[in-house]
Each structure stands twice: as C-alpha cells, then as structure tokens.
DRENDO-1510 file (C-alpha; in Angstrom, 1 decimal, always signed):
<recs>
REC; n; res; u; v; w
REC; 1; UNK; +83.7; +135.6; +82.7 .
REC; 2; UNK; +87.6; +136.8; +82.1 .
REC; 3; UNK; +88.9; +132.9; +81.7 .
REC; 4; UNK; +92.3; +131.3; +81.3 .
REC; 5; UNK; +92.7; +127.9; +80.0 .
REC; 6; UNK; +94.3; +125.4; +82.0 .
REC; 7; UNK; +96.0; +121.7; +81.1 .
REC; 8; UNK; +96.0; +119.2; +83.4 .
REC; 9; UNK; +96.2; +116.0; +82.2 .
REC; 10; UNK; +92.8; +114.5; +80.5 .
REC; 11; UNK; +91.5; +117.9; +80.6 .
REC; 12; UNK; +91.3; +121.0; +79.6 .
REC; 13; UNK; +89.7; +123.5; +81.4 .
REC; 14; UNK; +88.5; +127.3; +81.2 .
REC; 15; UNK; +88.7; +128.8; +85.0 .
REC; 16; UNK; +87.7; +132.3; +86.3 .
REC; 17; UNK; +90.3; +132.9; +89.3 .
REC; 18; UNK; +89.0; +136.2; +90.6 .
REC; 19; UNK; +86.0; +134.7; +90.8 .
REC; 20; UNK; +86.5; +131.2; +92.2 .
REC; 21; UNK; +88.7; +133.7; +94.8 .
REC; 22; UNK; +85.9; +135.9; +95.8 .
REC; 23; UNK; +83.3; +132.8; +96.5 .
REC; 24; UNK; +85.7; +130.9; +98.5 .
REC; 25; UNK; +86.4; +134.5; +100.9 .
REC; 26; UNK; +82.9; +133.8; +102.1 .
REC; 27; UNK; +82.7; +129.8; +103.0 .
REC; 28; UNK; +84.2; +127.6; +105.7 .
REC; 29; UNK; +85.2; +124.5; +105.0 .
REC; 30; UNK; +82.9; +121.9; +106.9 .
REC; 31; UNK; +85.7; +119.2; +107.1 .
REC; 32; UNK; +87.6; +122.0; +109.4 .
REC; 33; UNK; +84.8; +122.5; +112.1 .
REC; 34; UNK; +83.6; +118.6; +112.6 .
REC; 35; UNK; +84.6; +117.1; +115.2 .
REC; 36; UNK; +84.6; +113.4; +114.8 .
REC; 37; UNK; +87.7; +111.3; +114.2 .
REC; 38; UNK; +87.4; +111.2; +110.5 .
REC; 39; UNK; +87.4; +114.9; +109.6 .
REC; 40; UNK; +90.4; +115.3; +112.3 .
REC; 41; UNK; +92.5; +112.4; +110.8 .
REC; 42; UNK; +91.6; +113.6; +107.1 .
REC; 43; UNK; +92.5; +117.6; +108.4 .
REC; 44; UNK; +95.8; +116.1; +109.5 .
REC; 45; UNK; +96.8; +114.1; +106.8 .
REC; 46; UNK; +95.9; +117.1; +104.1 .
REC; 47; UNK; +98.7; +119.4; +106.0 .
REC; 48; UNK; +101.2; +117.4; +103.7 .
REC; 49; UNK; +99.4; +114.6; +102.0 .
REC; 50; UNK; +99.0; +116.4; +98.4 .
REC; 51; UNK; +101.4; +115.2; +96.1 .
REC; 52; UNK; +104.0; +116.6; +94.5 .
REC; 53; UNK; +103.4; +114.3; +91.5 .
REC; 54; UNK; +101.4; +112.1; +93.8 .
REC; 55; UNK; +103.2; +111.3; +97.1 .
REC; 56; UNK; +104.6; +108.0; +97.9 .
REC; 57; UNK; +103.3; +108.0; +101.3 .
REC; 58; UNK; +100.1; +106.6; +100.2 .
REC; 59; UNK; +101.6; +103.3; +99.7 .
REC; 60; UNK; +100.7; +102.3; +103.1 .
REC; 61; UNK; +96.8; +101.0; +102.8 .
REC; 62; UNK; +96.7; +99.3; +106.1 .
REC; 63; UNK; +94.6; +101.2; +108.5 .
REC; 64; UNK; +93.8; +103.8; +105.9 .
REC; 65; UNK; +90.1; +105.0; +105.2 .
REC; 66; UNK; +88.9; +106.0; +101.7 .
REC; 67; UNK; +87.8; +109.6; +101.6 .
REC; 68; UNK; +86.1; +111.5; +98.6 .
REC; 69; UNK; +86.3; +115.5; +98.3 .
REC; 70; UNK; +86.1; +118.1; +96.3 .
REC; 71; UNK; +86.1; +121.7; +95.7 .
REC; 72; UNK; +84.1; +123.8; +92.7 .
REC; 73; UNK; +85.7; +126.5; +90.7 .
REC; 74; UNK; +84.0; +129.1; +88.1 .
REC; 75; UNK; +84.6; +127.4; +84.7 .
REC; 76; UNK; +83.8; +124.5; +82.6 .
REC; 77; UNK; +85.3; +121.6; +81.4 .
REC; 78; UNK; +86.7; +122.4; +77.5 .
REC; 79; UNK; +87.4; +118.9; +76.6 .
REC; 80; UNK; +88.3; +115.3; +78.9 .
REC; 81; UNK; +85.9; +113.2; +80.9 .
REC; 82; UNK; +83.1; +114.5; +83.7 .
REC; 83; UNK; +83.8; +112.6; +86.4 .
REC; 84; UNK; +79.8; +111.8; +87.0 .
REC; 85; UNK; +78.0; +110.5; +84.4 .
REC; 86; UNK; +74.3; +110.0; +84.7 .
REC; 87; UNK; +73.1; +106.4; +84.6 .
REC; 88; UNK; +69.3; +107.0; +84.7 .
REC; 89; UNK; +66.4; +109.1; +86.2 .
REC; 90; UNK; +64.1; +108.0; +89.1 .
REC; 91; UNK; +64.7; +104.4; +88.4 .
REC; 92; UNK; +63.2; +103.4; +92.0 .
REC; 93; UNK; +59.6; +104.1; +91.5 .
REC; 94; UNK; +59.1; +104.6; +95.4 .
REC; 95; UNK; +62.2; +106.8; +96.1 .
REC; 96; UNK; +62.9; +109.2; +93.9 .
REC; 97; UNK; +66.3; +108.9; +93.1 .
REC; 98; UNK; +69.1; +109.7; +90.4 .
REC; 99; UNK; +72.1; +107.0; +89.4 .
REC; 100; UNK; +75.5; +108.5; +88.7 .
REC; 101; UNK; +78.6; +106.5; +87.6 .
REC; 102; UNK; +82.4; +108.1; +89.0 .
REC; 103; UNK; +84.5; +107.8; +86.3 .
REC; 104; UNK; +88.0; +109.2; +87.6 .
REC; 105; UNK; +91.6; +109.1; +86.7 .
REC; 106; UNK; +93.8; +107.0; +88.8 .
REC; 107; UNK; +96.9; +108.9; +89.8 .
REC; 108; UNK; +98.1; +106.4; +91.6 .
REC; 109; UNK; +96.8; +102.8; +90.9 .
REC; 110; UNK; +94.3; +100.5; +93.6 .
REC; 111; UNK; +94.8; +99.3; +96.3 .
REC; 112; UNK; +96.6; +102.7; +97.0 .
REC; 113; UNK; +94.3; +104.9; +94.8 .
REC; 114; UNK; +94.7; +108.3; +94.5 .
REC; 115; UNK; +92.1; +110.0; +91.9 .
REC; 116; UNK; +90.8; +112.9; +90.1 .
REC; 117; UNK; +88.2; +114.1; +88.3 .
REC; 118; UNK; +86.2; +117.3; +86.7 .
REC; 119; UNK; +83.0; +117.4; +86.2 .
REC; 120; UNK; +80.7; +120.3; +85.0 .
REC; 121; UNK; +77.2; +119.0; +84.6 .
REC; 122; UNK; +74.7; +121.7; +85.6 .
REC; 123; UNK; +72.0; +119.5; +86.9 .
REC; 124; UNK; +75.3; +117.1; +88.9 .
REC; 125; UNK; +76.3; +121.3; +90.5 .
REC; 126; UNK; +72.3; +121.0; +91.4 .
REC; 127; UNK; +72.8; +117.7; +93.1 .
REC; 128; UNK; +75.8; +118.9; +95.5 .
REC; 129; UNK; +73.5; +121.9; +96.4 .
REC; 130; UNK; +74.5; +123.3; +100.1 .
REC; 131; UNK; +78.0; +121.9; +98.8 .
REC; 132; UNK; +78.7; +124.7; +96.4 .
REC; 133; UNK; +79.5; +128.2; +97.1 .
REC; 134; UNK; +77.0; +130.5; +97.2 .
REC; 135; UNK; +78.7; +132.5; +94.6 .
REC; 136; UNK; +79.3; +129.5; +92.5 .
REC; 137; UNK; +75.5; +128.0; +92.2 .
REC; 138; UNK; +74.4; +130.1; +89.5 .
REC; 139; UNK; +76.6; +130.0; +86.7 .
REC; 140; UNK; +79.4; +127.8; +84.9 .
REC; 141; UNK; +80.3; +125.8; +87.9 .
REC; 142; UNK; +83.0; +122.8; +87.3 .
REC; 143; UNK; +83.4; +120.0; +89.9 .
REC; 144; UNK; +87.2; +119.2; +91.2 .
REC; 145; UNK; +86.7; +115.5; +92.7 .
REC; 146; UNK; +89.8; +114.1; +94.8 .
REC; 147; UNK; +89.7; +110.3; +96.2 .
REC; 148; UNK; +92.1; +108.7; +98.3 .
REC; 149; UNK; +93.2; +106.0; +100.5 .
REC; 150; UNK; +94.1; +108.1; +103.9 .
REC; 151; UNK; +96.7; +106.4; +106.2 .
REC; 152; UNK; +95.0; +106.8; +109.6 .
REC; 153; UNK; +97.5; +109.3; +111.3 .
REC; 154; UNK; +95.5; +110.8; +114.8 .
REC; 155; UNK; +96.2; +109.3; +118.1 .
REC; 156; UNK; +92.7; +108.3; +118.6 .
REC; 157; UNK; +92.1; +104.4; +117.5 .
REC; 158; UNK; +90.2; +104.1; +113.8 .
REC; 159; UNK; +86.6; +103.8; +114.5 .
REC; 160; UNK; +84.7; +100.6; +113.2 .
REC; 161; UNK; +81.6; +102.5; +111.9 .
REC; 162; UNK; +80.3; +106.0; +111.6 .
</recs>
C-alpha cells in the first residue's frame, strides 16, 4: 500500500489514492440511478451543498430531511475516533443482530447538524457489505460517514413516509 498521511481534524489518516481511484472507476453510485424523491432532492442538493468550511445554507431546517452517506477509501484510521463503535453481539436472542453506537463530529451544531466521521473496523467494512467497492472489501478499508440536515430543494412536495 504506497500511503500518504492526511490531517483532518480529529484524525489522522493513512490513504492509498491510486487505489481508492481505481475501485471507484468501476462502481456507480446507487443514490444517482434511484428514482424516488429522496435520492433526486439529495442529488440536487450535493451539486453545491458541500461546504467550504461548512456552508451556511444549512441553517434552514424547515422542510429538510436528515440523510446519512458515506464513501470508503483504501487506508486506515492512524489516530481519532471510529465513528461506529460496537455496543454488543447478538443481544436479541431471536434475531441475530449487532448494536453499533455513531459517534461523529459535529461540524455544524443540531438542529442544523452537519457531521463526520472515520471509521475502520474490519468486521463494521463487513457489515456495509454490497456498500463497499469491490476493490475495497479485502484489505485496509476506512469508512468516510457524512450526515446532514438536507433543505428540501426538488419541485416535487416532501413525501410523509418512504
């Protein structure tokens, strides 16, 4: 793995470009083929709604819907916090289940939250499965988590449930 070490924030974090590069050459982002109102509003709102620092124009809360993505990367977290954390094992003896706590950093405080986190547990990669790039499932495979209040920007009227 040829890595370079990268600051941001909490973390620090050793990332192999090239390879990252190569695994995201063959994948198609899900969010980008759906066709239901909340992948269109949250493909709109991503055309300009990462911020530079963090943008302001997530003040607005009204009408927005929380969203939770994420993208995986070759590397492994040096130092900071995962952002999953396992809670327990199977605690539901008739589903077999695993608890995870989010721990993220809030870039921009509730009600407008914007957060991040990293995360590089192996068996946490496992849990994401069909998630990850092929490319990416074997190997060190670190977790970028993004969540966000989205202002609801398509023309169609927010939908009460899924």
């Amino acid at each position: 793995m040829i890595a370079e070490s990268i600051s941001y924030r909490d973390w620090v974090l050793e990332v192999d470009a090239a390879a990252t590069a190569a695994a995201y050459t063959e994948i198609q982002s899900p969010t980008t083929t759906c066709v239901c109102h909340w992948c269109a509003n949250f493909v709109a709102w991503r055309q300009h709604g990462y911020p530079r620092g963090v943008k302001q124009d997530l003040d607005r809360t009204k009408g927005a819907v929380l969203y939770r993505w994420f993208f995986f990367f070759r590397g492994r977290v040096v130092s900071g916090p995962q952002a999953w954390m396992l809670t327990e094992d199977d605690p539901d003896p008739d589903l077999a289940v695993t608890s995870w706590e989010l721990h993220m950093l809030d870039l921009l405080p509730r009600p407008n939250a914007f957060a991040v986190g990293f995360g590089d547990s192996p068996l946490r990669i496992r849990v994401e499965g069909a998630n990850v790039p092929p490319r990416l499932r074997q190997g060190p495979t670190t977790q970028l988590e993004f969540r966000a209040y989205v202002p609801w920007t398509v023309s169609e009227a927010l939908p009460q449930r899924i």
